[in-house]
C-alpha positions in Angstrom: 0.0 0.0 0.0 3.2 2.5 1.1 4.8 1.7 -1.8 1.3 2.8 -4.6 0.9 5.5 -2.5 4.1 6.6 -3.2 3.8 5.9 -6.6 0.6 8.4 -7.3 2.8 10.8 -5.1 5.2 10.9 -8.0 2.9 10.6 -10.5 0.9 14.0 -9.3 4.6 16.1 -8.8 5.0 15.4 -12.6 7.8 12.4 -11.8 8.1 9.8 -14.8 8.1 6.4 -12.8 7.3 3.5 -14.8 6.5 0.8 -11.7 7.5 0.5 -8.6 9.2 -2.8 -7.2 7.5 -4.9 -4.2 9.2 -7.7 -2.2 7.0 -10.3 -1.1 8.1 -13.6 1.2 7.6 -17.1 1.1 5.3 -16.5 4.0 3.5 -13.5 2.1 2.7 -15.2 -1.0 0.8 -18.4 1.1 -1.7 -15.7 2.3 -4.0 -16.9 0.0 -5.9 -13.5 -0.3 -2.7 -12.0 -1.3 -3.5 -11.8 -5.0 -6.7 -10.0 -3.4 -5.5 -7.7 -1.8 -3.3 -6.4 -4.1 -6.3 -6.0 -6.7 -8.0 -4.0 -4.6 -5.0 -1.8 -3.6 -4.4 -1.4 -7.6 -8.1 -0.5 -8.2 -8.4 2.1 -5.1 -5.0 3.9 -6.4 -6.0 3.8 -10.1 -3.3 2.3 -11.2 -3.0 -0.9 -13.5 -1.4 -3.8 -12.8 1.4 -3.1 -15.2 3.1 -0.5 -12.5 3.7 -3.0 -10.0 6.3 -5.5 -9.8 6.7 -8.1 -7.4 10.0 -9.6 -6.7 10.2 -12.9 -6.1 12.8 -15.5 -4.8 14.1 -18.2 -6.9 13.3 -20.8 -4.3 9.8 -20.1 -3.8 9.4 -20.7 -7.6 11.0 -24.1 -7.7 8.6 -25.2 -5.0 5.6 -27.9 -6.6 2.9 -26.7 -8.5 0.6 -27.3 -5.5 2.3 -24.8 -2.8 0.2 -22.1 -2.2 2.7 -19.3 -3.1 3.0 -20.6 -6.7 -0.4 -20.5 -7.3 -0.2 -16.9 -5.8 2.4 -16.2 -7.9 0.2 -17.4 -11.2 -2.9 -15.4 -10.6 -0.6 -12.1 -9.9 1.4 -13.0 -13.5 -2.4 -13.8 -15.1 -3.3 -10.1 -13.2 -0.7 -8.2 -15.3 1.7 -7.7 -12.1 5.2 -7.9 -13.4 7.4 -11.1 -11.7 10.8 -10.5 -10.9 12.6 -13.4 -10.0 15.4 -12.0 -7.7 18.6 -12.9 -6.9 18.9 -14.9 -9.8 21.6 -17.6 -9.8 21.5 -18.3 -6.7 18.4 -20.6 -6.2 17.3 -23.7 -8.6 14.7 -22.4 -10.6 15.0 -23.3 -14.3 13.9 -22.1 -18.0 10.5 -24.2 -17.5 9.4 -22.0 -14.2 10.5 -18.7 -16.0 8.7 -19.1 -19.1 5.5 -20.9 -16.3 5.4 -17.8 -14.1 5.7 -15.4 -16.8 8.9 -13.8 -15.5 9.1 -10.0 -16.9 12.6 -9.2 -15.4 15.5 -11.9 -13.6 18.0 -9.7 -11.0 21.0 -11.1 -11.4 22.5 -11.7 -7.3 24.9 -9.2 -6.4 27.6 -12.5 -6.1 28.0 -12.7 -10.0 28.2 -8.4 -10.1 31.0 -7.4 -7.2 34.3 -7.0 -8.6 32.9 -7.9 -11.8 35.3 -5.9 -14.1 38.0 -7.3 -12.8 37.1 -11.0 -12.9 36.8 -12.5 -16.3 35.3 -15.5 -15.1 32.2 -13.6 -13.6 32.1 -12.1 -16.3 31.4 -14.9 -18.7 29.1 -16.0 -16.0 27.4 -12.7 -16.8 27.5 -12.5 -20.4 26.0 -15.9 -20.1 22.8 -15.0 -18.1 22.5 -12.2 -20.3 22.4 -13.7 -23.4 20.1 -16.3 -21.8 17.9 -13.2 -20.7 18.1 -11.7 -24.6 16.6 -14.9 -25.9 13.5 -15.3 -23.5 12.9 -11.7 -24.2 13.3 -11.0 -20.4 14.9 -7.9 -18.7 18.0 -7.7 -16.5 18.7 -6.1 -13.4 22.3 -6.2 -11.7 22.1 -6.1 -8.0 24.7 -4.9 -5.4 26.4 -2.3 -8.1 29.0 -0.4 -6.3 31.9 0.7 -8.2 32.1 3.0 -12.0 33.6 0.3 -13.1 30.7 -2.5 -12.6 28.0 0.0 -14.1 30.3 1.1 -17.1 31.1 -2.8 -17.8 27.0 -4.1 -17.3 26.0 -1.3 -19.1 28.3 -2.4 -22.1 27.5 -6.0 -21.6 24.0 -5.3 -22.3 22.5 -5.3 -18.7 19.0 -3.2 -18.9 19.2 -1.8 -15.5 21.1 -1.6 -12.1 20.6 -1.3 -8.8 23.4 -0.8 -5.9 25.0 2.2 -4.2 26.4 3.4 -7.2 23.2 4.1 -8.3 21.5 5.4 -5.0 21.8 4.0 -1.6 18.4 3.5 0.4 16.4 6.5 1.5 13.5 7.8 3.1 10.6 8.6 0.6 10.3 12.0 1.0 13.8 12.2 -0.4 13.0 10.4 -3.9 11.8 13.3 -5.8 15.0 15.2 -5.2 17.2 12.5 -6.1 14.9 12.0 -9.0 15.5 15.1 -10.3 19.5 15.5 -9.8 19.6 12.0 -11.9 17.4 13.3 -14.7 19.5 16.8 -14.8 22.7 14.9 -14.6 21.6 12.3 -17.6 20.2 15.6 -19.5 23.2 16.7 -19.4 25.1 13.5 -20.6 26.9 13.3 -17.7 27.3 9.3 -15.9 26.0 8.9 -12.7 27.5 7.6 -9.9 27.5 8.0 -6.1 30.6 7.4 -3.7 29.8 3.9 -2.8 32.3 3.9 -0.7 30.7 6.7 1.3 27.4 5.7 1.0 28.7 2.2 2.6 29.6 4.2 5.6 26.5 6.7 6.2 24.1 3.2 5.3 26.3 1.4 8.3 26.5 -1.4 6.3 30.2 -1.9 7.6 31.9 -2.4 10.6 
């Protein structure tokens, strides 16, 4: 609900913001008024079910066809939500539940991404997941992007989009539409973008 709310927020201060990204658990996805729910949260805020995405583990995919949260899964795909499978590579799902579940968008884990243009190795790994990705017509997302380097390299490799604190580190929602507007004026401008991750490592407290 925080999150759609959000979204018409940016919508009505003139912000272009395709979707929005949602991440639901194991446990989440066996409420089996989930799919619901979220119909009726789409219908109150006017919004269609394209503008949501719901990201998804690869282990709650691979479970049978008669768990709960699959089935969830199916009538959200069947809805129009878009299904991103996240942290891709690191679970067992195959071809057969991408193409099942209608998967829009894998995110490739943030394992296969660090250090990446320095290791050729992940980056054949890459390359491979990409080209995978190309010929199921499915979009890419790196996660855990932290350095100029990683986003120069995915961005030549192919990769649609990126995520990590070299893009942004989190923040409260209020902040957004600034930081939207200081990316937009920086890509007007055709300049790259790209926080200090190593400083935004330190004011997140993510180490040490």
């Amino acid at each position: 609900r925080d999150s759609l709310d959000l979204l018409v927020a940016l919508d009505r201060a003139g912000h272009t913001v395709p979707s929005v990204s949602v991440n639901l658990s194991a446990e989440e996805l066996r409420n089996p008024r989930l799919a619901d729910e979220i119909g009726w949260e789409l219908e109150r805020h006017d919004l269609p079910p394209e503008r949501l995405s719901l990201e998804i583990l690869e282990t709650v995919i691979a479970e049978g066809d008669d768990d709960i949260a699959v089935r969830t899964i199916a009538r959200l795909a069947a809805m129009g939500c878009g299904i991103d499978l996240d942290d891709f590579g690191t679970g067992h799902a195959s071809i057969a539940h991408i193409r099942r579940f209608a998967v829009g968008r894998i995110k490739i884990d943030r394992s296969f991404v660090t250090n990446l243009h320095r290791d050729h190795g992940q980056q054949r790994m890459v390359a491979a997941i990409l080209s995978m990705a190309e010929q199921l017509g499915i979009a890419t997302l790196a996660e855990g992007v932290e350095s100029a380097g990683e986003q120069v390299l995915l961005a030549q490799m192919g990769c649609d989009h990126l995520q990590g604190f070299a893009i942004a580190r989190p923040m409260p929602a209020q902040d957004l539409p600034t930081w939207l507007r200081a990316h937009a004026e920086a890509l007007a401008r055709g300049e790259p973008w790209c926080e200090d991750a190593e400083t935004a490592r330190t004011a997140d407290g993510t180490d040490g």
